[in-house]
C-alpha positions as CSV (number, residue, x, y, z in Angstrom):
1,X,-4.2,-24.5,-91.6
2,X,-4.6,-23.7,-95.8
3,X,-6.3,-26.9,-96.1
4,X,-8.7,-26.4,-92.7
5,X,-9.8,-23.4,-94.7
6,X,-10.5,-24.3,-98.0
7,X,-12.2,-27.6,-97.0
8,X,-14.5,-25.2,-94.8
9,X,-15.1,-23.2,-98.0
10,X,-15.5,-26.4,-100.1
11,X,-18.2,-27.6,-97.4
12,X,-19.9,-24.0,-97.4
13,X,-20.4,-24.0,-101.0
14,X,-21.7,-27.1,-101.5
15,X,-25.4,-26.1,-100.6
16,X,-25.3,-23.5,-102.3
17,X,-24.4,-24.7,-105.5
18,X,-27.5,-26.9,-104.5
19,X,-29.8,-24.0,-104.2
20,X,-28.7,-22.3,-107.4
21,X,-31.1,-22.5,-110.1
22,X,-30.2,-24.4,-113.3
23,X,-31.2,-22.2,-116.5
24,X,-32.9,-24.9,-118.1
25,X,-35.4,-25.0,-115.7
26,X,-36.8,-21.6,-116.1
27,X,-40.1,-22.3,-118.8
28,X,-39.2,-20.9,-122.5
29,X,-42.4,-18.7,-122.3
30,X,-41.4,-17.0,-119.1
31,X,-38.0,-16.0,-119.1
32,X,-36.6,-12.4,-119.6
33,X,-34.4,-11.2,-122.2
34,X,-31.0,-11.7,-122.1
35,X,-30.4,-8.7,-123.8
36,X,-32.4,-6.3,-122.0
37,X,-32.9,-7.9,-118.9
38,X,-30.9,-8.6,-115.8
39,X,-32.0,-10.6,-113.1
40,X,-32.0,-9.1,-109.5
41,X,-29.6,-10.7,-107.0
42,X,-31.3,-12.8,-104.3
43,X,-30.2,-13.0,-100.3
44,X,-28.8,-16.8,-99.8
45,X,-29.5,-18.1,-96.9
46,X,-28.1,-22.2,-95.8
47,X,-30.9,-24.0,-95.6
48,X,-31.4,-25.5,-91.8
49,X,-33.3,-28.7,-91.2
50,X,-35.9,-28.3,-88.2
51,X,-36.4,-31.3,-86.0
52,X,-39.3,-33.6,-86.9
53,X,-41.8,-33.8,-83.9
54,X,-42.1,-37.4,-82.3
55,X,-44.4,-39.5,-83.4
56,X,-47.1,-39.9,-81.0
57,X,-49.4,-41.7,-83.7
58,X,-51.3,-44.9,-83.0
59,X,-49.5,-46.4,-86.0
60,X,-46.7,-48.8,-84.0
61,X,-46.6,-49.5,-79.9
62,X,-43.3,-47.3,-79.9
63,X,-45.4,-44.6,-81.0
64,X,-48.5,-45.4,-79.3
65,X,-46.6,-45.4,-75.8
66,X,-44.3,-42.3,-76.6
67,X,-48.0,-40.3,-76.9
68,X,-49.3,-41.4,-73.9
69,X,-46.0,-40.8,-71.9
70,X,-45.8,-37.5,-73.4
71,X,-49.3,-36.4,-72.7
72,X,-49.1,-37.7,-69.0
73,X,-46.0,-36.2,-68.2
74,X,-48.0,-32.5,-69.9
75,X,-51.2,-33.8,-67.5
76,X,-53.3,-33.7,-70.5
77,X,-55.2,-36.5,-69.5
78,X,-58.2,-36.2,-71.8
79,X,-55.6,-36.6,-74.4
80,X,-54.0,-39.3,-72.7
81,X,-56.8,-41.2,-72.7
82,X,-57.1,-41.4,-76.6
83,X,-54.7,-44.2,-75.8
84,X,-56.4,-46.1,-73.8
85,X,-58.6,-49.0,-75.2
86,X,-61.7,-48.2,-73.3
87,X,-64.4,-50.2,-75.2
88,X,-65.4,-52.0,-72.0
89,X,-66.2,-48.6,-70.4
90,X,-69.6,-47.8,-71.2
91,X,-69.8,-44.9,-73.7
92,X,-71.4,-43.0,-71.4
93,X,-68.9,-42.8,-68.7
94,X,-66.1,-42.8,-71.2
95,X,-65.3,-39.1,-71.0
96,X,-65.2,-39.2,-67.4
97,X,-63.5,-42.4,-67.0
98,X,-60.6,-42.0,-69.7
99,X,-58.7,-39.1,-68.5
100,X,-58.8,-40.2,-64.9
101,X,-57.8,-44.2,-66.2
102,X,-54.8,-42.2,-67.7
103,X,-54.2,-40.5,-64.5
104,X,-54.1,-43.4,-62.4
105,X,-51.9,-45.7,-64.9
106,X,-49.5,-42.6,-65.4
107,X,-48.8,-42.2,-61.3
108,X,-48.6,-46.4,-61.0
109,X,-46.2,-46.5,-63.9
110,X,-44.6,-43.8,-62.4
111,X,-43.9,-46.0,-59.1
112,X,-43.2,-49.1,-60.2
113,X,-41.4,-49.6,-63.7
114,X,-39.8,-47.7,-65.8
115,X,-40.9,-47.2,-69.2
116,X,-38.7,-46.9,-72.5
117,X,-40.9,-46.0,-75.7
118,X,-37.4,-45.7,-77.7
119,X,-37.2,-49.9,-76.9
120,X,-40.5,-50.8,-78.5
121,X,-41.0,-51.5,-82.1
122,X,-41.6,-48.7,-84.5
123,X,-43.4,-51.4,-87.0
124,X,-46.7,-51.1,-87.6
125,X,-47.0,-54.9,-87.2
126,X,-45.2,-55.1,-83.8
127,X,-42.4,-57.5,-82.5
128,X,-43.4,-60.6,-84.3
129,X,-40.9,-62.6,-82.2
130,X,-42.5,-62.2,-78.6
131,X,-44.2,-65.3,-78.3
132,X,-47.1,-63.0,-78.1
133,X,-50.4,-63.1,-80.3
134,X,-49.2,-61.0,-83.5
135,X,-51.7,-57.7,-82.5
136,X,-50.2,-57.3,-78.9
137,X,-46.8,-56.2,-77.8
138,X,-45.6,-56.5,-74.0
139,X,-44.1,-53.1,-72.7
140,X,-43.1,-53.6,-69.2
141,X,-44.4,-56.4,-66.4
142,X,-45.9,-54.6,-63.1
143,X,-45.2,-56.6,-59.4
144,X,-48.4,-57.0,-57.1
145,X,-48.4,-58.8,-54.0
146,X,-51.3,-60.9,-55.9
147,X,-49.3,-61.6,-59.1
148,X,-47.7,-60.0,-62.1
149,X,-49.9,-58.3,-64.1
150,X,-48.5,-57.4,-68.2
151,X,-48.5,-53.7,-69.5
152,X,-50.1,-55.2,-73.0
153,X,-50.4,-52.6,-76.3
154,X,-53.2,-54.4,-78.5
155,X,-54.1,-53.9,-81.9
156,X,-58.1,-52.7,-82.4
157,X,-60.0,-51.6,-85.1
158,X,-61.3,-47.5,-85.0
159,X,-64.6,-46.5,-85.6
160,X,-63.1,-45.7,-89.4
161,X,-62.3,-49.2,-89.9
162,X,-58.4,-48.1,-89.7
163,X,-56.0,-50.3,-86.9
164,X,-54.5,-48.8,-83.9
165,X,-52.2,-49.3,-81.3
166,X,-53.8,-48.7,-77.7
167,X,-53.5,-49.6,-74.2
168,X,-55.4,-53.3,-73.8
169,X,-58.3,-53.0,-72.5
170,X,-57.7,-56.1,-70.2
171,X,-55.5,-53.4,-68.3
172,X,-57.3,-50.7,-68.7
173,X,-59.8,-52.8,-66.3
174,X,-57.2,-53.5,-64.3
175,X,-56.3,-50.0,-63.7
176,X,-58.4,-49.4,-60.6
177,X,-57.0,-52.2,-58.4
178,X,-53.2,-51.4,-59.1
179,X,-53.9,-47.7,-58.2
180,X,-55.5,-48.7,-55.5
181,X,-52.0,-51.0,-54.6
182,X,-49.6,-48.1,-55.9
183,X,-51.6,-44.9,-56.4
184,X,-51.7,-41.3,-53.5
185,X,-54.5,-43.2,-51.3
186,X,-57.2,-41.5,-49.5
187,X,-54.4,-38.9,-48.6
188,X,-55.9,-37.3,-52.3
189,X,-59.1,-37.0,-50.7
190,X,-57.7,-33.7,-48.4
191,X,-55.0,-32.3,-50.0
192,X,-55.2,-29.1,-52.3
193,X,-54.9,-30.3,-56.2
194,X,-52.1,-28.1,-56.6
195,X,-50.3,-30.5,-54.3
196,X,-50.9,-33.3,-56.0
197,X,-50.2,-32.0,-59.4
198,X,-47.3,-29.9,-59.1
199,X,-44.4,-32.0,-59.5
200,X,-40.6,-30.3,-58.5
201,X,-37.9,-33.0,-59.2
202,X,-40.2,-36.1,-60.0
203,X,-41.3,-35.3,-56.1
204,X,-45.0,-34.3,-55.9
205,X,-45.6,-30.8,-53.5
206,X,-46.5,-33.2,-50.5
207,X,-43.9,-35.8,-50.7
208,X,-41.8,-32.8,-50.8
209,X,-43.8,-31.2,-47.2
210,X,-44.1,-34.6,-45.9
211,X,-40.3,-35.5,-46.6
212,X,-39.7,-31.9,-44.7
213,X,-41.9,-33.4,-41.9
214,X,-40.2,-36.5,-41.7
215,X,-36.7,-34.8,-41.4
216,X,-38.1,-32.6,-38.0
217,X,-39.5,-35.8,-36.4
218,X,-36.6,-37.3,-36.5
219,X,-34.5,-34.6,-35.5
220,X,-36.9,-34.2,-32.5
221,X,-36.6,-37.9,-31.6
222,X,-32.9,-37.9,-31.9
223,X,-32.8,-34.8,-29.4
224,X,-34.7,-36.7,-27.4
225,X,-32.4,-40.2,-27.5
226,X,-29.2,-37.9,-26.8
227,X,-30.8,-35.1,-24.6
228,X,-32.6,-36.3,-21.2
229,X,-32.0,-40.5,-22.0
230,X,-28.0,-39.8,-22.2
231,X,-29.0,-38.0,-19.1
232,X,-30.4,-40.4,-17.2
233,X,-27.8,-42.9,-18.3
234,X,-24.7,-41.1,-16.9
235,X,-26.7,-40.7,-13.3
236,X,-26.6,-44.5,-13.5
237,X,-23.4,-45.0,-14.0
238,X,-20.5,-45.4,-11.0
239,X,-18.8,-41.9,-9.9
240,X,-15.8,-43.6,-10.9
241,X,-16.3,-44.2,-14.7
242,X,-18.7,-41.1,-15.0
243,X,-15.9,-39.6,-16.4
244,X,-14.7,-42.0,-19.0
245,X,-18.7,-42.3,-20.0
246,X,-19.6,-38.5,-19.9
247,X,-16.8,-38.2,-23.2
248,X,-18.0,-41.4,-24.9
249,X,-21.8,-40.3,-24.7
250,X,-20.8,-36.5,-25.9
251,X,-19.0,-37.9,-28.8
252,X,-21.3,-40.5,-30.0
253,X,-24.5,-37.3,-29.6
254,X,-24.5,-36.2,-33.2
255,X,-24.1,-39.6,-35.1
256,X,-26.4,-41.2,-33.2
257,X,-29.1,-38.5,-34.2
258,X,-28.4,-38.8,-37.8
259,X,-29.2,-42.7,-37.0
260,X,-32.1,-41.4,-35.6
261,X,-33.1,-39.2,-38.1
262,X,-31.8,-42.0,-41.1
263,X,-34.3,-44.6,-39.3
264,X,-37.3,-42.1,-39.1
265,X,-37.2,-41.5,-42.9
266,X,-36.3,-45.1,-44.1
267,X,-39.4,-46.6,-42.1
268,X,-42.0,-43.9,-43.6
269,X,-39.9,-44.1,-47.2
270,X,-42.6,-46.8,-48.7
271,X,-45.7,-44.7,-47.6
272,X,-44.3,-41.9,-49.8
273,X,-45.2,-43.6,-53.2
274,X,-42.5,-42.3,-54.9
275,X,-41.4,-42.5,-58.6
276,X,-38.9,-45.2,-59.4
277,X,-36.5,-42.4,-59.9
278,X,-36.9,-40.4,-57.1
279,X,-36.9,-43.4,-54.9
280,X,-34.0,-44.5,-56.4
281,X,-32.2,-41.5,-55.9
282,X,-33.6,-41.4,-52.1
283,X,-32.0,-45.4,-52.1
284,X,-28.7,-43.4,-53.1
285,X,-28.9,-40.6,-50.2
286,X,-29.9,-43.0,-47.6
287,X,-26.8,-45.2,-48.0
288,X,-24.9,-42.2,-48.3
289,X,-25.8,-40.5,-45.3
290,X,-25.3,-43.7,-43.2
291,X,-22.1,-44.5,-44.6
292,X,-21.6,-40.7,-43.5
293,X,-22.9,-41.2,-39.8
294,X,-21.1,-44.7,-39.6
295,X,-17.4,-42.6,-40.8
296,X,-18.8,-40.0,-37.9
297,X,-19.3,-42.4,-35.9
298,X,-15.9,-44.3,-36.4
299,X,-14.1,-41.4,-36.1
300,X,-15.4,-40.3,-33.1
301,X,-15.2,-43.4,-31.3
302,X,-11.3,-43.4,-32.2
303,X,-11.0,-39.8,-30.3
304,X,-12.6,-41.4,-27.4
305,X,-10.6,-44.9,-27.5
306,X,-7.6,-43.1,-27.9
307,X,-8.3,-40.4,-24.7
308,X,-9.0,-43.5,-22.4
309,X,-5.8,-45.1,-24.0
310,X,-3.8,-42.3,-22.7
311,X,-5.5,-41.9,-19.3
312,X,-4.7,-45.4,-18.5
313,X,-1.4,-45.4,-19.7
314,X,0.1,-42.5,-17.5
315,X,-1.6,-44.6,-14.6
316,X,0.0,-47.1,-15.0
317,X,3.1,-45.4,-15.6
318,X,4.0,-45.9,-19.0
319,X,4.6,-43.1,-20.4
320,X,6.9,-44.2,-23.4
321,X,3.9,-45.6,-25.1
322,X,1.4,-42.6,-24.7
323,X,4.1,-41.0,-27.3
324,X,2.2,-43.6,-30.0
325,X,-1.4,-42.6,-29.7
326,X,-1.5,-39.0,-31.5
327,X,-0.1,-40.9,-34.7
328,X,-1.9,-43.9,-34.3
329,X,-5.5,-41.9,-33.7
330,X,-4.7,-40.0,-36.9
331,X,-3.7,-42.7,-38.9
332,X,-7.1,-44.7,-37.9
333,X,-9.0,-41.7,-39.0
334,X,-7.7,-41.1,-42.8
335,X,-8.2,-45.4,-42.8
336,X,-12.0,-45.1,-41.9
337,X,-12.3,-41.7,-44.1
338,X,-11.0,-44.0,-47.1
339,X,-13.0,-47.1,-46.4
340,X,-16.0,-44.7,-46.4
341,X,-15.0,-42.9,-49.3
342,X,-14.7,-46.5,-50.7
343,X,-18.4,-47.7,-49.8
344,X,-19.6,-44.4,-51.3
345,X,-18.3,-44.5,-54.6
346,X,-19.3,-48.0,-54.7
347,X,-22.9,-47.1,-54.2
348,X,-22.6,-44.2,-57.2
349,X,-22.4,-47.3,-59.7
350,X,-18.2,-46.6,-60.5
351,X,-15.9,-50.0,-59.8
352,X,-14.0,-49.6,-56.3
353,X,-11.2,-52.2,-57.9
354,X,-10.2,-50.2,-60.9
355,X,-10.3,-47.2,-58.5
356,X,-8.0,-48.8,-56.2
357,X,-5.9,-50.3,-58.7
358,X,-5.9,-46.4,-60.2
359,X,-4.9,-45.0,-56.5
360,X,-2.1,-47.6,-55.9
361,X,-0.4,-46.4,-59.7
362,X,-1.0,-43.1,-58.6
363,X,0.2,-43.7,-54.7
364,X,3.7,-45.0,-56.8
365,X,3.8,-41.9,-58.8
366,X,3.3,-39.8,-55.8
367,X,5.6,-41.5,-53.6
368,X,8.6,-41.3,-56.0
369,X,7.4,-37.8,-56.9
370,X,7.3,-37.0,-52.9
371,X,10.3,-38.8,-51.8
372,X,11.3,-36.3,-49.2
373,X,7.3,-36.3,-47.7
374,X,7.1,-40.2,-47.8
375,X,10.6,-40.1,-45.8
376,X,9.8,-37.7,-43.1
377,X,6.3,-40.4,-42.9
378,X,8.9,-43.1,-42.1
379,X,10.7,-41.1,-40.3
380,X,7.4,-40.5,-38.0
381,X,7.3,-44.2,-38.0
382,X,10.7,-45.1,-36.9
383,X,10.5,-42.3,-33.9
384,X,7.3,-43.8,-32.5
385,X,8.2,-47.4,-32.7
386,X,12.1,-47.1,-31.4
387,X,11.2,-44.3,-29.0
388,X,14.3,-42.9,-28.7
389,X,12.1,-39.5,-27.2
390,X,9.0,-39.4,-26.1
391,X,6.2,-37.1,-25.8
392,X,7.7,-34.5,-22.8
393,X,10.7,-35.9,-23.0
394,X,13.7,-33.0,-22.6
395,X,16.6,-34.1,-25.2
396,X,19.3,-32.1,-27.2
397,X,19.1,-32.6,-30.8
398,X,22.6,-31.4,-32.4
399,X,23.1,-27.9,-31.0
400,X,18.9,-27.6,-30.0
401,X,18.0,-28.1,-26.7
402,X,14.1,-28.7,-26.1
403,X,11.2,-30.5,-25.0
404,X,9.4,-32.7,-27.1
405,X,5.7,-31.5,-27.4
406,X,4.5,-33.4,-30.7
407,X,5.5,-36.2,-33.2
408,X,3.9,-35.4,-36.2
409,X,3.6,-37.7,-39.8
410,X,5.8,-34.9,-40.8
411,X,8.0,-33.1,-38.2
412,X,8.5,-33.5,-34.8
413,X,8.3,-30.2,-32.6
414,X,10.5,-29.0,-29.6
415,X,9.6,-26.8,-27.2
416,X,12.9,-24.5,-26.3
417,X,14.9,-22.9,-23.2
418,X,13.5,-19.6,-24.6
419,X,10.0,-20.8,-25.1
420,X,10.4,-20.9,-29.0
421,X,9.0,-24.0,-30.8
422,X,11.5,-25.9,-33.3
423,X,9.9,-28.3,-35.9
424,X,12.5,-30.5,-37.1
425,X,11.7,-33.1,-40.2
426,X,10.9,-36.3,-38.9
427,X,13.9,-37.9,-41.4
428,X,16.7,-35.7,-39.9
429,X,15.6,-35.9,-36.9
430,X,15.2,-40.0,-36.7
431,X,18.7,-39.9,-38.7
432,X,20.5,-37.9,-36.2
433,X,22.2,-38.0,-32.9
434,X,19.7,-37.9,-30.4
435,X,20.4,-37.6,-26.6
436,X,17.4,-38.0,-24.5
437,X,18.0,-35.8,-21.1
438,X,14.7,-37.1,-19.5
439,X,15.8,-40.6,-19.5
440,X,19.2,-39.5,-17.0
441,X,18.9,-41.4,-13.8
442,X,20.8,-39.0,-11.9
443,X,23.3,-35.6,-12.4
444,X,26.7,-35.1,-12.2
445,X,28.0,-32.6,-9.9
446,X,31.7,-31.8,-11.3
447,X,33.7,-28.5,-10.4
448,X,37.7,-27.7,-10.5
449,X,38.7,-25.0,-7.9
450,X,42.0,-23.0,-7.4
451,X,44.0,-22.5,-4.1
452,X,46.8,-19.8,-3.8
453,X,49.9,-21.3,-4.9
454,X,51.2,-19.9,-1.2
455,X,48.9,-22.6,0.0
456,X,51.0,-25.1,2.5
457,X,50.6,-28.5,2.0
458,X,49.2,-28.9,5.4
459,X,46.6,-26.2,4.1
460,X,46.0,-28.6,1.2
461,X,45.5,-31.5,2.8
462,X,43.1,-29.9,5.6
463,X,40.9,-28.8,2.5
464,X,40.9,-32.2,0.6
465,X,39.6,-33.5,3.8
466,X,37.1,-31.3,4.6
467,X,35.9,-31.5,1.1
468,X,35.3,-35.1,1.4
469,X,33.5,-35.0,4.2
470,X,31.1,-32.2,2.7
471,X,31.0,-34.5,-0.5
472,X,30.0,-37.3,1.4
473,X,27.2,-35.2,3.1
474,X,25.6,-33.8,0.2
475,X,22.0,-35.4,0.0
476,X,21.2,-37.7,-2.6
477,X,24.6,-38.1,-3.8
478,X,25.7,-41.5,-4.5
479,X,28.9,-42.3,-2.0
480,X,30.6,-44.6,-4.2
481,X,30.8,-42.4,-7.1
482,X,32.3,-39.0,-5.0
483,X,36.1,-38.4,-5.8
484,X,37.6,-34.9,-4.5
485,X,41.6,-34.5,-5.9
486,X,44.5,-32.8,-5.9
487,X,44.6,-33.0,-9.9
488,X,47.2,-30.2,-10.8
489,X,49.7,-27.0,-10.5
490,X,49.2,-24.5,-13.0
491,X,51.5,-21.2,-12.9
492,X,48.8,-19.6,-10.5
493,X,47.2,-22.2,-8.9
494,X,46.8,-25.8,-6.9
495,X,43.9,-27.6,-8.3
496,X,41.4,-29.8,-6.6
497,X,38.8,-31.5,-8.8
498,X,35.3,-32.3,-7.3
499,X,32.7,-35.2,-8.8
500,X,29.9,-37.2,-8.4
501,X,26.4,-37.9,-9.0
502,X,23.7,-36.7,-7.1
503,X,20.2,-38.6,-7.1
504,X,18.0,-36.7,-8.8
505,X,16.3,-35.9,-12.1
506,X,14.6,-32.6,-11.0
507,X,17.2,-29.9,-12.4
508,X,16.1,-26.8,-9.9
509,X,16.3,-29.4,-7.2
510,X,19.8,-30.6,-8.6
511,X,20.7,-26.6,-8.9
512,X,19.4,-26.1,-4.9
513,X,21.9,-29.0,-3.7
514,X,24.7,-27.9,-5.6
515,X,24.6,-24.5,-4.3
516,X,24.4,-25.6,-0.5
517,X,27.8,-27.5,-1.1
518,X,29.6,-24.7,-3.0
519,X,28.6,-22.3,-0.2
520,X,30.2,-24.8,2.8
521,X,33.2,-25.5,0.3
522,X,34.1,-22.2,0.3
523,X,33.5,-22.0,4.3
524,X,35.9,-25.2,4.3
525,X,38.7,-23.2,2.3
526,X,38.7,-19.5,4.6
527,X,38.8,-22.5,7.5
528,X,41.6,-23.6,6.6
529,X,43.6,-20.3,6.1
530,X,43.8,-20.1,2.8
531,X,41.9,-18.5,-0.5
532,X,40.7,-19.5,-3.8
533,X,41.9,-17.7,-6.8
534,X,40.4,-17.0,-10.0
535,X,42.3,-19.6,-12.5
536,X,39.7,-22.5,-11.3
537,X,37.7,-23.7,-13.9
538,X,33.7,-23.1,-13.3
539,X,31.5,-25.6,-12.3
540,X,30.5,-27.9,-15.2
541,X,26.8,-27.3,-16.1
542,X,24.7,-30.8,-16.2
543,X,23.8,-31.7,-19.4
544,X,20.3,-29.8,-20.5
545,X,20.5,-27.4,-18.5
546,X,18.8,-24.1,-19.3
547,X,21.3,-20.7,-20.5
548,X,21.6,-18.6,-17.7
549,X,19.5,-15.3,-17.3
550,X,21.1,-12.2,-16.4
């Protein structure tokens, strides 16, 4: 920090050691004596160097062109044309002639090459090593469907017998036909000055209107290509694919009226005679904008894909891969969002490699930096491809019983009993025990009851057998699998040990069934002169089913 100081105070006193006179050059006969005299202290100010204005001399092309440029882009075109070589005008027509020469040449330059005085040679002689005669210098080469025609400097003699560096005049004659190729047109003829002059971001005032007028007529058309024609298209299509056709058209409405709209403007973009920077910057927006409404496009036509996906899935009945399409249709959209992202830094001038090779370093650094995000992704993966649940699939997940409503790149969310929504992290969730209750082909119907132990055996046997036969009765219930027993004595009670599976995945009508052979049960018990007691076990609930309400 000391030495930051005191070389800042070395460096401030510098100058003015330079600035303080030296006694000895104060003339003998002038100066005050010592001995009476002191000298008044003078303000010291550092001394700051003002910026040299361009040259804009005829002395060299680079300052020759640098003028002109300068007094074109001011609109001083009388003083423009002081750098024109306008000896084949007649002297007479000269002061007329020369500013609007320098007009014209200033708007073709303008539109057709660009110009860099800094490039040229700042010596008076010129670039001796152009292949060119040694008093002309080549600035820039101008394309015409007829030919190339040579922006030439040449070297002439001035009225003072002094050289200068001016426009040839062999394209100072030549000025009229490329304006004619390049320049406003008869559009000049009927348009307010002000609108031709003004310039607002290398746009003239009507480029500027007739871009505006452009953008509505295109708008207007695209209405009209995605208003009544859609229209009339879906009238012609079958009643049974109106449906199917009625989504695609409404998604593909807006995009196709930016294509509309993209179309209009790049067909009237050459009439516009814009500067090469502005129409290179209009080169950039265009491809932009499509990329844009091709990314719209692509993304919108995945919505619709993956809608008619689903439709015909759960027509055909397969449900289990309908579970698939929510990640798929997302992951489909963040690809086409990169690959446009992609195209459009590409078209700003930067290198889509390095930035990809950047990304993938990065996308390391972020995965290990993420580990827990990048699992749960996988995790998403491994539930959609193994399907062990499904969209609307009811399942128990540890002590969690819901439906499944979404699977997620990060979580997956059940719907519960009590109409709450869990969101469980894809990892645990594709890491733990799942059971799958939706997937069940049928439900078990399993109860233990108690009779008295006063119960005779004849008692017993008359309600085993009535029991059996109810069993067997029950509707839906899978015959080979009923079994009614005489499974124990306990200190209070004989008992008797009902099972089997009823066919059925419906839980309420599972519930209804169960009910109506409880009911006749118990009928089948006070038949047979005996009575249940209260040390039975209660019926065993089927798995999933929902807590009971009081």
């Amino acid at each position: 920090m000391r030495a930051t100081i005191l070389l800042l105070l070395l460096a401030t006193a510098a100058p003015l050691r330079g600035q303080t006179p030296s006694p000895s050059t104060t003339p003998p006969s002038t100066a005050a004596p010592t001995a009476t005299t002191t000298a008044a202290p003078t303000p010291t100010t550092l001394p700051f160097e003002e910026e040299e204005p361009p040259d804009v001399s005829f002395t060299s092309p680079q300052s020759t062109m640098r003028g002109f440029l300068m007094a074109g882009r001011a609109a001083e075109w009388s003083k423009a044309a002081t750098y024109l070589d306008l000896r084949r005008v007649a002297k007479a027509a000269r002061d007329v002639m020369g500013p609007l020469y320098a007009r014209q040449l200033m708007v073709v330059l303008d539109r057709t090459v660009v110009v860099d005085a800094d490039s040229l040679s700042d010596s008076a002689d010129g670039e001796r090593e152009d292949g060119l005669k040694a008093n002309r210098e080549r600035v820039a080469t101008i394309k015409t469907p007829k030919g190339n025609v040579d922006l030439t400097l040449e070297r002439v003699p001035e009225t003072d017998g002094s050289l200068a560096w001016k426009i040839a005049s062999s394209v100072v004659s030549q000025i009229p036909d490329l304006y004619a190729l390049y320049g406003d047109g008869p559009l000049v003829a009927i348009l307010p000055e002000f609108m031709v002059d003004v310039t607002v971001l290398e746009l003239r005032l009507w480029q500027w209107l007739a871009l505006a007028l452009l953008l509505g007529t295109g708008a207007l058309l695209g209405w009209l290509a995605t208003g009544p024609l859609l229209q009339v298209l879906s009238i012609l299509i079958p009643q049974d694919r109106r449906h199917q056709s009625a989504r695609l058209l409404g998604s593909v409405t807006g995009p196709i009226r930016l294509f509309v709209v993209l179309a209009v403007v790049s067909a009237a973009l050459p009439f516009l005679r814009l500067s090469v920077p502005a129409f290179a910057v209009m080169q950039l927006v265009r491809k932009t904008t499509t990329t844009v409404a091709i990314m719209w496009l692509g993304v919108r036509m995945v919505d619709v894909i993956a809608a008619i996906a689903d439709d015909r899935l759960r027509i055909h009945g397969r449900a289990g891969a309908v579970s698939v399409i929510p990640l798929g249709r997302r992951t489909l959209k963040i690809f086409v969002a990169l690959m446009a992202a992609i195209v459009i830094v590409q078209n700003l001038g930067y290198d889509a490699t390095g930035i990809l090779a950047g990304l993938g370093v990065g996308g390391l650094a972020l995965a290990l930096a993420a580990q827990k995000t990048v699992e749960n992704l996988f995790g998403g993966v491994v539930i959609i491809t193994d399907q062990p649940v499904r969209v609307g699939d009811l399942c128990r997940f540890g002590p969690r019983t819901g439906t499944v409503e979404d699977i997620g790149l990060r979580s997956t969310r059940l719907r519960t009993p009590e109409r709450t929504m869990v969101s469980i992290p894809n990892a645990d969730f594709a890491s733990g025990q799942i059971e799958n209750l939706s997937l069940r082909d049928r439900m078990q119907l399993l109860a233990t009851i108690g009779l008295r132990l006063d119960t005779t055996p004849a008692q017993l046997a008359a309600v085993l057998t009535a029991t059996r036969a109810l069993l067997e009765a029950v509707p839906k219930i899978e015959k080979a699998t009923t079994s009614v027993r005489f499974t124990g004595i306990t200190a209070s009670a004989f008992e008797v040990t009902i099972s089997g599976y009823v066919q059925t995945r419906d839980w309420n009508e599972f519930l209804a069934i169960r009910e109506d052979f409880f009911l006749k049960v118990v009928g089948a018990v006070e038949a047979a002169g005996t009575t249940l007691t209260g040390t039975g076990a209660p019926p065993a609930p089927a798995p999933g089913a929902p807590p009971p309400t009081a």
